[in-house]
C-alpha positions in Angstrom: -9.6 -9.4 46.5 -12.6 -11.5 44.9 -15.8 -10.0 43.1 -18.0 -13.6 43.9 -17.9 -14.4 40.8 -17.5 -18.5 40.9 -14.9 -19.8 38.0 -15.2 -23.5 38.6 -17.1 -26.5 41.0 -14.0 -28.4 42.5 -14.1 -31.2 44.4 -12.0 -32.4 47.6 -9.7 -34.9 46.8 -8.5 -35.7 50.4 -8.4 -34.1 54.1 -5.4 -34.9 56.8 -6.7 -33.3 60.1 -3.3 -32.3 61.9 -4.5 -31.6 65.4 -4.6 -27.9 65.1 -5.4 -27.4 62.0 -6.2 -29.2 58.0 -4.8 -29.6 55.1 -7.1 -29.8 52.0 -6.6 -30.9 48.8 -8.4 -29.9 46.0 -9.2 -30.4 42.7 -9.9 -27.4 40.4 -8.3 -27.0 37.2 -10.0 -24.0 36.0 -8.4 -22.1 39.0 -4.4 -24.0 39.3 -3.8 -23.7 35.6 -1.7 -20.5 36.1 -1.4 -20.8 40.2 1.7 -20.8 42.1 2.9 -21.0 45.5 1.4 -18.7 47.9 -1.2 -17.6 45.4 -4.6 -17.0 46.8 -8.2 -19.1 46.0 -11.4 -18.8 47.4 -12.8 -22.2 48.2 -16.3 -21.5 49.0 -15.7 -17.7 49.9 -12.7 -18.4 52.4 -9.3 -16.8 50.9 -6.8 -20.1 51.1 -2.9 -19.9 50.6 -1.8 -22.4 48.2 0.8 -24.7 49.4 1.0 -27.1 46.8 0.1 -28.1 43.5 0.1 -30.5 40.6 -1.8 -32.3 37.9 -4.9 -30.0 38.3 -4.9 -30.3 42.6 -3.6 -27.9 44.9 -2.9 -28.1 48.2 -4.3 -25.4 51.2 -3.5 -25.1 55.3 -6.8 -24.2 57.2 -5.9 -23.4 60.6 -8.4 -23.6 63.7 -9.7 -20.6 64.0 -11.3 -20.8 60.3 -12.6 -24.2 60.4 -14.2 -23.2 63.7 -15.7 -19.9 62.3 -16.5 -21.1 58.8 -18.3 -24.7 57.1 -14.9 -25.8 56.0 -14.3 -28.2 58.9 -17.8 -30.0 57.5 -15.8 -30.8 54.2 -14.7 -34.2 53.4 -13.4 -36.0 50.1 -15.9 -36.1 47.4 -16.8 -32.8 48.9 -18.0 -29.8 46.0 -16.7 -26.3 46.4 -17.0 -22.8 44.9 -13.0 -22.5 43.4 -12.7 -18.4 42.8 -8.7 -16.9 41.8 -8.4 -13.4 43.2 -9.2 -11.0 40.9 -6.6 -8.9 38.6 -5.5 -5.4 38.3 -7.4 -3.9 35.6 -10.3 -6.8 35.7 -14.1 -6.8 35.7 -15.9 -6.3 38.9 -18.0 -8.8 37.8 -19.8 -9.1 41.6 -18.8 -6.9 44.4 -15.6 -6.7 46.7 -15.5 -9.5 48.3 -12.1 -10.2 50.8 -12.6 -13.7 51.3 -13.0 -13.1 55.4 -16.3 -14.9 56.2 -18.6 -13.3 58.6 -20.0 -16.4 60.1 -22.4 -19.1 58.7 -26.0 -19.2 58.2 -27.9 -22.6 57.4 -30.4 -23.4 54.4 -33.6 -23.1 56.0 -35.7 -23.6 52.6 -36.2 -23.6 48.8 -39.0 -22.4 46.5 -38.4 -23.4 43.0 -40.1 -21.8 39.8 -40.1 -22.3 36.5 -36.8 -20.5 36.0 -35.1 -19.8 39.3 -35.3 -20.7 43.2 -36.1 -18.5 46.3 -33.5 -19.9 48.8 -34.4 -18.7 52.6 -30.9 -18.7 54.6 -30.5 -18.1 58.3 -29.1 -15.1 59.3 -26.6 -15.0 62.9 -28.2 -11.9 64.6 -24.7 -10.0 65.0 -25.3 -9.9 61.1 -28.7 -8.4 60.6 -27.3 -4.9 60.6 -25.4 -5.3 57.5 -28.1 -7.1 55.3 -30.4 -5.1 53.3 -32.9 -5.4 50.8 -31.3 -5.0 47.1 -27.9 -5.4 48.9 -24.8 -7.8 48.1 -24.1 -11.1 50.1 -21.7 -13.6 49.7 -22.7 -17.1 50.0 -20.8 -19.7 49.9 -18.6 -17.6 47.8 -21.3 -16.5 45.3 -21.9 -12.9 44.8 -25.7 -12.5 45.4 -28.6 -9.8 45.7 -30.7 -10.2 49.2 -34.5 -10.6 47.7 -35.9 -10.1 51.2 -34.1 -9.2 54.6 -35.4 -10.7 57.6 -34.8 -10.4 61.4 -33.1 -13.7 61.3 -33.1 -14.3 58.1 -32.3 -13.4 54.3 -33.7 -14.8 50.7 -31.6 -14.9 47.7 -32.7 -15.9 43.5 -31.2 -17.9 42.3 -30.6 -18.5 38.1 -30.1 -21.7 36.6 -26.4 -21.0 35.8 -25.7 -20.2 39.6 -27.5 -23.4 40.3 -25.9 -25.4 38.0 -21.8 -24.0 38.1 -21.9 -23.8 42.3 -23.0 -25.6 45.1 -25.9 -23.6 45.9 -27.6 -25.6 43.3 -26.9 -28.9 45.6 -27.5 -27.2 49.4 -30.5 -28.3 50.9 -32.4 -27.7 54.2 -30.2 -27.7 56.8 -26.6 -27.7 55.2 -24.1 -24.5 56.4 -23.1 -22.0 53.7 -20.3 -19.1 54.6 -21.3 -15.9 55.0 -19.6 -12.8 53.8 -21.5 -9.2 54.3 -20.1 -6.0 52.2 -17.2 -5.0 53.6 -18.2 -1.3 52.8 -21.7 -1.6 55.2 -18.5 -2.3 57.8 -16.6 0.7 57.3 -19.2 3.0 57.2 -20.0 1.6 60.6 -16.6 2.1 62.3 -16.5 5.5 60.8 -20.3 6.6 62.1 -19.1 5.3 65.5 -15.7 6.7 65.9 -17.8 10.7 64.4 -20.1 9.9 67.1 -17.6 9.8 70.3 -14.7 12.3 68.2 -12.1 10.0 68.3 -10.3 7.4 65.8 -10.4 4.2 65.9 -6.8 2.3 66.0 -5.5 -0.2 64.1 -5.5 -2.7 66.9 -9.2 -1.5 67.8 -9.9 -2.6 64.1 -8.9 -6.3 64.8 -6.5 -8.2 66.4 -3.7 -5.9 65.8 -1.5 -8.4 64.5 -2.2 -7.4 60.9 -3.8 -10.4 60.1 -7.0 -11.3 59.1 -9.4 -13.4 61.1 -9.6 -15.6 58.2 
């Protein structure tokens, strides 16, 4: 589990497309400096097993099915990300739970800036909508953020000059794709109203894809 809360701006060092699927690596020394094999990190708010790892770089596998349903199969070398080690037993809850399973992806439609912060306006896929509210948490891009204004196809976040300055949302502009994660809570209390409604239970393989696993 995350909390959004971004440790370090890496950078991707190379990408090897393998047909089915890519292997990324990346540069974040913030987030390898006590990472293993098989450990967890959040590159821009998608969970990623590493694989490999040395001089400050790890190594990730991103199959298919999340480059298709994510903005990870836009990356290429020179590429900045959002790096983000799961967080430990005991820690801070600096953001809120975030699980590292995007949603979908919206796009940067505009930017206000003020004297201290930015309005950013993002795009919002409609099978979405339901589970944005005003005052309510929203991962972007792997950032923990509060929605400023919920739209019908849209949301706006603020954003502070040390969340523009220590992720990428401080580099997006009009028309560049940003992962979207929606609380996970605002989806279980769905499932639950809808399985009260008909008196029944929902199964585990009604819950996903029954496998256990993850879409992302």
């Amino acid at each position: 589990m995350f909390t959004g809360i971004v440790e370090e701006l890496g950078e991707v060092t190379a990408v090897e497309n393998l047909g089915d699927s890519s292997r990324f690596r990346l540069r974040g020394p913030v987030v390898t400096e006590d990472a293993k094999h098989g450990d967890s990190i959040a590159v821009n708010g998608v969970c990623l097993t590493v694989v490999d790892l040395g001089d400050g770089e790890f190594t990730a596998d991103v199959m298919a099915e999340t480059l298709n349903r994510s903005s990870l199969g836009a990356l290429e070398p020179g590429s900045r990300v959002n790096l983000e080690r799961p967080m430990a037993v005991g820690g801070r809850l600096g953001g809120h739970i975030v699980q590292g399973h995007v949603d979908g992806t919206g796009t940067v439609v505009e930017r206000k800036t003020s004297e201290h912060w930015e309005i950013v306006k993002v795009s919002l896929p409609a099978q979405l909508t339901r589970y944005v509210v005003e005052k309510g948490s929203i991962t972007v891009d792997g950032v923990s953020l509060t929605v400023v204004d919920a739209g019908p196809d849209y949301f706006t976040i603020s954003l502070i000059p040390t969340t523009l300055a220590l992720t990428t949302l401080g580099i997006k502009g009009p028309g560049d794709p940003v992962n979207l994660e929606v609380d996970v809570i605002a989806k279980y209390v769905e499932r639950l109203l809808g399985a009260g409604s008909t008196g029944g239970v929902a199964s585990a393989d009604d819950a996903g894809t029954g496998t256990g696993e993850p879409v992302l």
